[in-house]
N, C-alpha and C positions, 0 to 999 in steps of 0.2 A: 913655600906657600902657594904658590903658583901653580907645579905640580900636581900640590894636595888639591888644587880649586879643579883643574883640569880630569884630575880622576873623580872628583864627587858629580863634575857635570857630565863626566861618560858615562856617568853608574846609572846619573840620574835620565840620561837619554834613553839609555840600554831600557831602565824600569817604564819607561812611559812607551816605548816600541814594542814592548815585548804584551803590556798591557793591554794595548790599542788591537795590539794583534789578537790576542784572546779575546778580548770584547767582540771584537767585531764576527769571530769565529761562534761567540755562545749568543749572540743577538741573530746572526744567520739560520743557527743552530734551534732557536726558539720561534723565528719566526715560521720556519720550514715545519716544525710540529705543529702549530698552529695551522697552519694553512690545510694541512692531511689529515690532522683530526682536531676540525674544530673545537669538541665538546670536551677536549681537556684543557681548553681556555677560555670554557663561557662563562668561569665559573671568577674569572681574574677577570673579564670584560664586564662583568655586572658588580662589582664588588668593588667597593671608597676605596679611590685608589690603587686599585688591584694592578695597572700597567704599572705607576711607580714604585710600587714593592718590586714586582721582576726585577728595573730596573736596576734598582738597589741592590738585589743578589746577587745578578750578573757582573755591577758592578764590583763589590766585595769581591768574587769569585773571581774576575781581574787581575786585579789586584796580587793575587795569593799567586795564580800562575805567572805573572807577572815577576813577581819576586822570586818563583824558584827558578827561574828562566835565566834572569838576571844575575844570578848566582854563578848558574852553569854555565854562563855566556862570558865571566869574569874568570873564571879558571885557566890559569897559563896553557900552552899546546893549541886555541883555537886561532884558526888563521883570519877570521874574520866573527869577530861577533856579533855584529846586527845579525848576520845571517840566523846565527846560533839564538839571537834573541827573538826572532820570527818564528824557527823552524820547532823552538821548542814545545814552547806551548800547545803547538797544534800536534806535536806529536803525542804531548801526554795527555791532552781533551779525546784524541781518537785512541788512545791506550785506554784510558777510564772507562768510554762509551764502547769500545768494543769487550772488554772485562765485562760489563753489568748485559750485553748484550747475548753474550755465550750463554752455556749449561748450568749445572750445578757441580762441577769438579775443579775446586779453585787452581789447584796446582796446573791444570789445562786450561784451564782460562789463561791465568798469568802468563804463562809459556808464549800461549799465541798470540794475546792481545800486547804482550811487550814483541814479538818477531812483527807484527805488524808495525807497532810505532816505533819501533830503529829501522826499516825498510824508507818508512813515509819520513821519516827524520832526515836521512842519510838523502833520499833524490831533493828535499827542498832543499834541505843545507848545499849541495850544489849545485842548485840550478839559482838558488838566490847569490850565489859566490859570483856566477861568471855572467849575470843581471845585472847594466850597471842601471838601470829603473829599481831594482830592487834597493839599490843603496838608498834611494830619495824616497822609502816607504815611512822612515822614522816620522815626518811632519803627518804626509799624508793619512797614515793609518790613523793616527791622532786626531787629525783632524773630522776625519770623516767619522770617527766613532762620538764624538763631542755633538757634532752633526743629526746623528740618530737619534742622541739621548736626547737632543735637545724638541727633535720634531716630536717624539714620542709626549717626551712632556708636554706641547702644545696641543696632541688630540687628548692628553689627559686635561688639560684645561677647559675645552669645547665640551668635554662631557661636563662642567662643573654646575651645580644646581644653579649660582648666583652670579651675579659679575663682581662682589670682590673676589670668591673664590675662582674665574676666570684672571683675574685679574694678577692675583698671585702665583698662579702656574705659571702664566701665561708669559709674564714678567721675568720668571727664575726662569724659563727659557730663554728668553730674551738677554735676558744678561749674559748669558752662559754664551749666547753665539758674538754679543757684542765683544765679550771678553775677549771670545775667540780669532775676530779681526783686529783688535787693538792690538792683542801681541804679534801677530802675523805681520801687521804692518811696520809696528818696529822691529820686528826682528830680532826680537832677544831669546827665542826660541820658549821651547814651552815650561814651565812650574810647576809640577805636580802642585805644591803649597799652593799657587794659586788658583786653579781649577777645580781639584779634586773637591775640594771644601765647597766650593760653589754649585756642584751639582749636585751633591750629599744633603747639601741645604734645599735645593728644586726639589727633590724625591723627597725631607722631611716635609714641606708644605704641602705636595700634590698628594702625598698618603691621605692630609686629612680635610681634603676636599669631597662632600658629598657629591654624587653621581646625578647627574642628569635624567629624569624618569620620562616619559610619555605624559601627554595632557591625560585627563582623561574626565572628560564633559561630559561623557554618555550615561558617567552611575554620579554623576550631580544628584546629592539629595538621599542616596542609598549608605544605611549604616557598613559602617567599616568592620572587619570581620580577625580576629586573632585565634589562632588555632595555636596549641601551645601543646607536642606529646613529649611525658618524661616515660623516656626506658624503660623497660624491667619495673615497671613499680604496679606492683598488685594490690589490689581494691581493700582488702582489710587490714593492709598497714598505712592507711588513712586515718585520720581523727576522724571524719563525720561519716566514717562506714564501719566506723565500732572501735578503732586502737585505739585505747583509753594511755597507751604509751607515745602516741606521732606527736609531733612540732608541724602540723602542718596549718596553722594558721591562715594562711592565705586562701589556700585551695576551700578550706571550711567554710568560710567565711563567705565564697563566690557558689558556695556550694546551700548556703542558707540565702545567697540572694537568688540563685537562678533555680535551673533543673537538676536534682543528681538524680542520676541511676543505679539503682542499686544493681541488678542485673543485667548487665554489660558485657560482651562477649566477641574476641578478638575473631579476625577469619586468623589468623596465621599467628604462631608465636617462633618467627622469625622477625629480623627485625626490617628488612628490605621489602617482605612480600607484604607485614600488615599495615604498614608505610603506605606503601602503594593502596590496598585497599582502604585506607583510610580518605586516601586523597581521590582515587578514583570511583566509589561505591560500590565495586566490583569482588568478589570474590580472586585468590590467585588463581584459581583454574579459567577464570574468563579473564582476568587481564593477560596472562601468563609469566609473573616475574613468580617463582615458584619459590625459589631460593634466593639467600642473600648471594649479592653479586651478580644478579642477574638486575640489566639493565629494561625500562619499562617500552615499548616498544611505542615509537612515535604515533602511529596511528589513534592510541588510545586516549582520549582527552583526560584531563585532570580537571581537578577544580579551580587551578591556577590560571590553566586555560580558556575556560569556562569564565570566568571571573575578567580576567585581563580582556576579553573579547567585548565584556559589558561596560568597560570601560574603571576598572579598578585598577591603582598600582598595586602590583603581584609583590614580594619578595619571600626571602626563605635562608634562616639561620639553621644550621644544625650542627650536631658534636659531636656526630660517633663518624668512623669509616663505613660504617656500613650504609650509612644513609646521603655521604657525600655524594655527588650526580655521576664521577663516573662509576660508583658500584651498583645505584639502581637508574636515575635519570630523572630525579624526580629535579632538583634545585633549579637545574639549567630552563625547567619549564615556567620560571619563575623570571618578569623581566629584572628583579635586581635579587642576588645570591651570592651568600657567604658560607661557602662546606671549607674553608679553609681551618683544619684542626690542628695546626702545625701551633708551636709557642713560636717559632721566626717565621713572624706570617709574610716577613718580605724576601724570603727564597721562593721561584719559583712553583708552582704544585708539579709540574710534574720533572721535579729534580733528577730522576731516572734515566732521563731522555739527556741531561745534560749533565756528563759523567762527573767534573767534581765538584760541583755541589751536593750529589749524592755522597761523595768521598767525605766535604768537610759539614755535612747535618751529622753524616755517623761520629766524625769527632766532636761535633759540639755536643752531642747528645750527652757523651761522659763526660763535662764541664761547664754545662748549665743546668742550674737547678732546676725543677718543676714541679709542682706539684699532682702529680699525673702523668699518664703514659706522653712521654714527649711527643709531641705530635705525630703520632705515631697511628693511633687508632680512634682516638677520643679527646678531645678538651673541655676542661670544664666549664659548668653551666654558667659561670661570672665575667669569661671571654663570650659566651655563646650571647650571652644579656648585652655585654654593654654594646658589639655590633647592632645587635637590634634595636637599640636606644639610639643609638644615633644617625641609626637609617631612621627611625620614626619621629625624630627631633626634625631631621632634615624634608621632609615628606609629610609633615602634619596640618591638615587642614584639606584635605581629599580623601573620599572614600579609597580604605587600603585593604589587602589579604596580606595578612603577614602567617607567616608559618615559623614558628620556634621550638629547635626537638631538643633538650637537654637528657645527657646521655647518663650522670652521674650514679643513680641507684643499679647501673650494671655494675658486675662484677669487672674486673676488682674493686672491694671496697677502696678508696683513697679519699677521705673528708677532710675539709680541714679540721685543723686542730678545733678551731672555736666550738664545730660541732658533736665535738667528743663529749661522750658525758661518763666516761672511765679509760682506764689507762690503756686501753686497747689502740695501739699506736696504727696509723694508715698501712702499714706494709709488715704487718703482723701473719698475715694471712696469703701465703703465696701460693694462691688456691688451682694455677694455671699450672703449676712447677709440681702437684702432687700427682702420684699414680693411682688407680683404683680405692686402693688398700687405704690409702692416706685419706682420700676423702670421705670415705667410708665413714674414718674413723671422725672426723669431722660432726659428721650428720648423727654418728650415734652417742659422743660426749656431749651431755645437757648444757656444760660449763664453757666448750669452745661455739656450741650452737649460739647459747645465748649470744656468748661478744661479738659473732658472724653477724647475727640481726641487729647488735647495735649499733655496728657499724653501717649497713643498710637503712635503719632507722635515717643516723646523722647525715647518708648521703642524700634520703631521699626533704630533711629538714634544711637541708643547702639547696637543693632546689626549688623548695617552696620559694624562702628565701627572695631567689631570684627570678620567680613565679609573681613577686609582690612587684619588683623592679620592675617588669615589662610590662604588666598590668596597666601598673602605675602609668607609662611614658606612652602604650596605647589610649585610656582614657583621655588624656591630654591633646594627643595628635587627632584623633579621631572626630571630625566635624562634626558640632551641635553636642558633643558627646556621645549620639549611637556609635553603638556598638556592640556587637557580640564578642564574645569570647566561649570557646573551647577547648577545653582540660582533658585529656585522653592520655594513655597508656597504650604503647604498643603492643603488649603482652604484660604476663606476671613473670612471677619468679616461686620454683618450690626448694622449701626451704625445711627438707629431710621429710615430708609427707611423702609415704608410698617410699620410704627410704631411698631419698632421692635429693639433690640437691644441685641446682643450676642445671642437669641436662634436662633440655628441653620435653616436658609430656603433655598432656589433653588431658589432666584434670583441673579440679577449677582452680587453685591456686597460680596456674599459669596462663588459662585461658582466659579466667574471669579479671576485668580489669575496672577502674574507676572511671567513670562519664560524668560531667561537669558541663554544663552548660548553661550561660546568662545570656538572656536573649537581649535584645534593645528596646528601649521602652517599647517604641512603638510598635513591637508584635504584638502586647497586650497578653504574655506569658504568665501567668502567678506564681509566686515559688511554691516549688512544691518538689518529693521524692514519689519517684517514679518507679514502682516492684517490679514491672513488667519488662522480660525478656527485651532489650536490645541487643543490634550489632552494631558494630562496627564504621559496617558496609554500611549502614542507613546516616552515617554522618552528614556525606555530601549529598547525597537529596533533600537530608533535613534541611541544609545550610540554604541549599538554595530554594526550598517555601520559604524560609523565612526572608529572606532575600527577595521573595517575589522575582525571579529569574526563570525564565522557562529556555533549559538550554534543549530540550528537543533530544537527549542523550540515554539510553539503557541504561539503567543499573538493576544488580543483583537487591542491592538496598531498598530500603522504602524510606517515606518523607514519615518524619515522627511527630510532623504537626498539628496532624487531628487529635493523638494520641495527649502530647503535652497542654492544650487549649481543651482535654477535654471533651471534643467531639466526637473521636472514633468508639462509636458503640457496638460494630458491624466487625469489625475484624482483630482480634485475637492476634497475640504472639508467633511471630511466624518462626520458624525452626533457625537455629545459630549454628552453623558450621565450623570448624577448626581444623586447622590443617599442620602439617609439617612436613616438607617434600625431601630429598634429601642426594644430592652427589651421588651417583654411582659409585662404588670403592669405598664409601668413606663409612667411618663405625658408627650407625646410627639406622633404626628403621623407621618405615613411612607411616605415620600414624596418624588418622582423621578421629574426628566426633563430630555428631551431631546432640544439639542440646535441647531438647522441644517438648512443653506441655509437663515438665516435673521429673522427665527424665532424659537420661545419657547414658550415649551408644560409644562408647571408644574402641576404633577398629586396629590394630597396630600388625602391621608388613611383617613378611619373615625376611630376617637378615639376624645384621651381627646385632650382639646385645646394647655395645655402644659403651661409653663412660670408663674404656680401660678392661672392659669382660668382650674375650675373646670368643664365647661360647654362641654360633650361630642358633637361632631359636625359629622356631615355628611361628606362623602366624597365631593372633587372637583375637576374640571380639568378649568385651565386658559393657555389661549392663549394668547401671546404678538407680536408683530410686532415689531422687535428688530432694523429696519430702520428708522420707525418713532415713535418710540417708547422706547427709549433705556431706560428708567428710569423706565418702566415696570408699568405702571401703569392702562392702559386701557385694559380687557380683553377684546379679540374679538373674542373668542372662537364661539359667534353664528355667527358671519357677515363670517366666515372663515370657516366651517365645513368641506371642504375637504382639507385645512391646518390643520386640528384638527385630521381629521382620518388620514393623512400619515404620521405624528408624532408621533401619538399615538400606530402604530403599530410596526414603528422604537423601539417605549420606549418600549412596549411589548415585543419584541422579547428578549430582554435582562432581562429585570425587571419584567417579566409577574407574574410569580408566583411564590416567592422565599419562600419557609419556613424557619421562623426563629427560630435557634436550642435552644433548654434550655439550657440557663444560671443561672450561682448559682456563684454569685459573694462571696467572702468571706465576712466581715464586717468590714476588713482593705482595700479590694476592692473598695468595696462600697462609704465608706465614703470617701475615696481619690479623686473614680470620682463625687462624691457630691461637694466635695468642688470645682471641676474644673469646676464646672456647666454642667457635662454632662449629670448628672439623679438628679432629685430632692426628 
């Protein structure tokens, strides 16, 4: 019996040595990324929580190296196995990190990233043998890892909105280090059993602690402002812009109290660049994020900026990878942000950098369920909701800019069931997995087109949905009840026009989008529907007339003030621009429009054809007649030539000659916008 208790307290020494020691290697590991590039951690420093979620993964992640270590440090032949419970861990963290660090030829990856970690294994293993300080690491490592998690927990306390929520971090640190002296002093060495549980418990309370915001006394008295864009959702699969099929009750409904737009018109049907011009009023040739993944460059203000300077709390939820802050940069300009798309939103984000965690996301991915791309590229709009419910529960009662992007009506369809209204199951359609041929055939059966749109229909009826939710929890938060709210689309979606389906074109099905605007009483707005030619780009100046903000800033935009109140009798529809810029190499060409006075110029690059057709094509220019011709099908580009040249100089002067910068996407990059169908 004795024996038996002797070996369960070495196993248990060995698992708590070997642990302490990986911990303290991936909290080195995470601090050191952080420190070299901020902006893949402003995104966890603004977000409920966001330090003790790491925590919590690192710790997890512990744990697991911990235990394989332990194992290997228990196998007869070792002459010393603390050493072995030290040296291993950190040789299979710099094995994993040097593997995800290499090429794209696994077989050389593996090869080298294992010659390095038996190299770095083999000098620690003895240089900790003939260390006798290395023997007395077992308490210390321990110690000082409990140490860290415990401070860590105390500045996640200090950010807490309230004092019980200080109060309760602040505490579950507290305990954790008192525990930590009580056994030290007795000396009965340490308990996984009684530690582990106690700071698992610190990290479950400090998650649901809201964050700490800035005063902000300066926009005392100014309506608070909800900007809300759904993806891919094109304007006449809308209820109140004519789909006599939508579930979109909500959006209808703000759409009968405030402004809609009938003609609405994106700069970019990408989803990073019309992002960007949405937030900034700029066109992407003057901000320059041209393409997705391209990040927005500091100099350029936002509205967030703009806003947070006048004294608003800023934040910003979004769903998709494309619009997380490190692929364009918009979040982190936000003082509190959640682009966390992950379903284990308490692994760290950039798990890459800290090799197995990358290792154990890929195996939980095949053995938890999700309804959606596992955090992978996008999460649904009901995670994207209830963050923003509880940043605006926490935060209600000060003028706010909140920003809400649900990604849901992109491709791939995946609804939930409730939203089904026939047996066309979520993963029916594995639209990213077909070649040319296949989708083709798609776009031209009546029977699988229909169930393709039903399925977009139910996704874009699940976002209304949760369009109602956030609504709902901004009127509430929002002092005196002003408030705006704005409903946008970052683009459409074509869906077999022009025999075409999901790759991106410049006609109106993908350019033209839905505009949704409810002012606050006190602009003294009427509802009404609005025929006239909008963009985009005129959001944020509109925002801010209404706002009564004069941030002193260029835009491409114009304020829609005079226009909606009625006033503007002087100036006419100014031209709407569209773009699509595109990767060097990649199959896809560069194609502008401009839209002005009843007609459309679509100018499209020579390159490859894109969608799977290998057949490199000459340039084009088509003219439409968008009066008698809304379904764009007739160019009239010769019958029109001085329609063709005043268009085309319009589109020039903006889109004439844009150089596109080198990109070098990573191959976690890459394949994420693969699977969104942005690059093939």
């Amino acid at each position: 019996m004795s024996e038996q208790r002797t070996t369960i307290t070495g196993s248990g020494s060995l698992l708590l040595l070997s642990t302490a020691a990986a911990l303290l290697l991936l909290l080195l590991r995470w601090f050191t990324v952080s420190a070299f590039s901020p902006e893949y951690t402003q995104g966890v420093i603004n977000t409920q929580g966001g330090i003790a979620r790491v925590l919590l993964g690192l710790g997890v992640a512990s744990l697991l190296a911990g235990a394989g270590s332990t194992v290997l440090a228990l196998l007869p032949g070792w002459r010393d196995a603390r050493a072995v419970a030290i040296a291993s861990p950190v040789a299979a963290l710099l094995l994993l990190d040097t593997y995800f660090a290499l090429g794209d030829f696994p077989a050389l990856k593996l090869l080298c990233a294992g010659a390095v970690a038996l190299v770095v294994f083999a000098v620690l293993y003895r240089a900790l043998q003939r260390s006798p300080a290395a023997r007395r690491l077992s308490d210390q490592l321990w110690t000082w890892a409990v140490v860290l998690l415990a401070a860590t927990l105390g500045a996640t306390a200090l950010s807490a909105v309230d004092l019980p929520g200080r109060a309760a971090a602040g505490g579950a640190a507290l305990l954790a280090l008192a525990l930590l002296w009580w056994l030290r002093a007795r000396g009965t060495g340490w308990s996984l059993l009684a530690v582990v549980p106690l700071l698992l418990a610190a990290l479950f309370i400090a998650t649901r602690i809201p964050v700490l915001q800035p005063a902000n006394a300066f926009a005392a008295g100014k309506p608070s402002v909800l900007l809300v864009t759904i993806d891919t959702l094109r304007a006449d699969h809308v209820g109140s812009y004519g789909h006599a099929g939508a579930r979109t009750p909500v959006l209808d409904a703000l759409a009968q109290q405030g402004v809609r737009f009938s003609q609405a018109v994106t700069a970019n049907v990408y989803t990073g660049p019309s992002h960007t011009s949405i937030l900034t009023g700029l066109y992407p040739e003057s901000h320059g994020v041209l393409v997705n993944d391209m990040r927005l460059p500091a100099v350029v203000p936002t509205l967030a900026d703009i806003l947070a300077e006048e004294g608003y709390l800023t934040s910003a939820f979004t769903s998709g990878f494309t619009t997380r802050d490190r692929a364009c940069g918009l979040p982190s300009r936000f003082q509190a942000s959640d682009d966390d798309i992950r379903a284990l939103r308490w692994w760290p984000q950039r798990a890459r950098d800290i090799g197995i965690l990358e290792l154990f996301m890929r195996i939980a991915k095949r053995v938890v369920p999700y309804n959606g791309d596992f955090g992978q590229e996008y999460r649904m709009g009901e995670d994207t909701a209830d963050q923003a419910i509880a940043w605006l529960a926490a935060n209600g009662g000060r003028p706010f800019f909140t920003w809400v992007h649900f990604f849901d009506p992109h491709l791939p369809y995946r609804p939930p069931h409730r939203y089904l209204e026939n047996d066309a199951g979520p993963d029916r359609f594995d639209w990213y997995g077909m070649d040319a041929r296949e989708r083709a055939a798609v776009v031209t059966d009546p029977a699988t087109l229909a169930a393709m749109r039903a399925l977009y229909d139910a996704e874009i009826a699940y976002d209304d949905a949760q369009l109602g939710r956030v609504v709902e929890a901004a009127r509430a938060a929002a002092p005196d009840g002003e408030l705006l709210i704005v409903v946008v689309a970052d683009h459409g979606e074509a869906m077999g026009e022009h025999a075409n389906y999901w790759l991106r074109d410049m006609y109106d099905p993908t350019l033209r989008v839905p505009l949704v605007m409810v002012p606050p009483a006190s602009a003294q707005v009427a509802p009404q529907v609005v025929d006239a030619q909008v963009r985009t780009i005129d959001l944020a100046p509109t925002l801010l007339s209404l706002l009564e903000v004069d941030a002193g800033t260029r835009f491409d935009g114009s304020s829609l003030l005079e226009l909606i109140r009625g006033d503007d009798t002087q100036h006419g529809p100014e031209p709407a621009l569209g773009g699509l810029y595109v990767v060097p190499g990649e199959f896809q060409r560069q194609l502008n429009a401009v839209r002005y006075d009843g007609w459309k110029l679509v100018r499209t690059g020579a390159g490859w054809a894109g969608g799977g057709d290998p057949e490199y094509r000459a340039g084009s220019t088509q003219l439409f007649n968008l009066a008698t011709d809304p379904q764009e099908l007739v160019d009239v580009a010769q019958r029109f030539p001085e329609q063709r040249l005043r268009l085309d100089e319009i589109l020039h002067s903006v889109a004439g000659e844009v150089a596109m910068p080198d990109i070098e996407f990573t191959p976690e990059e890459r394949e994420r916008l693969r699977s969104l169908g942005y690059i093939h």
